[in-house]
N, C-alpha and C positions, 0 to 999 in steps of 0.2 A: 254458114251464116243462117242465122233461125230468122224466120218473118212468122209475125203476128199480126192479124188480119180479124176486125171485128165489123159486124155493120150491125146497124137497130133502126129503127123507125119511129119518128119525132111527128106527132101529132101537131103541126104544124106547118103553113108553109114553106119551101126552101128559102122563100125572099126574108122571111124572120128571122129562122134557123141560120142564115150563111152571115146576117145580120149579125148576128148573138161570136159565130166562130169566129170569123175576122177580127171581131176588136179583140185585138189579141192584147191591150191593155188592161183589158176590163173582165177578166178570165175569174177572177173572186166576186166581181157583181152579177155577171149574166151567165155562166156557166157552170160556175161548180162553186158557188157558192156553201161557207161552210166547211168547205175542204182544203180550197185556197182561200186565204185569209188576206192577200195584198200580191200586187201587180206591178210591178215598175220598168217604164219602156226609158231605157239608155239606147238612140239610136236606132240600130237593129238588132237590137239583143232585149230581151225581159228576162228579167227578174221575177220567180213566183216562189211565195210563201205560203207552204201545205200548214193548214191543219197543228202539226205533231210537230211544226217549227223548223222543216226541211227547207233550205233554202236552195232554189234550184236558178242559174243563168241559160238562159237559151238564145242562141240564134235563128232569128226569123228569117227564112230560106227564103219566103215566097207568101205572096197572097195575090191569087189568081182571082179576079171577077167571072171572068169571063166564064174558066171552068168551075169555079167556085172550089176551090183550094189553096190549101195553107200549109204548108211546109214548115218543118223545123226542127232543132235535134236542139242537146243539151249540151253545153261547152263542158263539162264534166260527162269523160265518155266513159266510165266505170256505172254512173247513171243508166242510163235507160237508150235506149235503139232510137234513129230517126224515125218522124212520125210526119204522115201527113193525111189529110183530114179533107176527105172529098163530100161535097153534098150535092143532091139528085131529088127531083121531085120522086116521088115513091105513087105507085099505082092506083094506090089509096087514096080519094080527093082530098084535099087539103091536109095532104102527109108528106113527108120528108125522108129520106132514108140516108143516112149520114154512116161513110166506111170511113176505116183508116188502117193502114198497114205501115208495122215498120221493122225493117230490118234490124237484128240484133250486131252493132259494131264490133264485139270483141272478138 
């Protein structure tokens, strides 16, 4: 099993930043706008619509306050690896540094 592990740093608060990742509804307005085109929360699952007209269902695993993560993999597991999405103030004052790692299911 392959893991994929990225992090970067978001010129930004964590309180904004975790702001922005949790609304896991709102993933084409405050996130990746442009890329994701639309959002729909049935329950615990969303619906996202890429860009190129991909339409992807996911289950929302988790959104943690406390440690500020979000959890969640794609109900079509030919798609893409579970993913979840950690945020940490970064050393840098008023920076963020946002990882995510996810194992590849096949």
């Amino acid at each position: 099993m392959a893991t994929i592990y990225k992090e970067f740093a978001v010129d930004a608060p964590p309180e904004f930043v975790w702001a922005a990742v949790k609304d896991v509804g709102a993933v084409h307005t405050r996130l990746a706008k442009g890329f994701v085109t639309n959002t729909v929360l049935t329950g615990g699952m969303r619906t996202v619509t890429f860009a190129n007209g991909l339409t992807v269902t996911e289950q929302i695993v988790g959104v943690d306050d406390e440690h500020k993560r979000l959890a969640y993999f794609p109900r079509r597991a030919s798609l893409a690896p579970k993913l979840q999405v950690f945020i940490a103030a970064a050393k840098e004052a008023m920076a963020t540094r946002v990882s995510g790692h996810g194992a590849e299911t096949r």
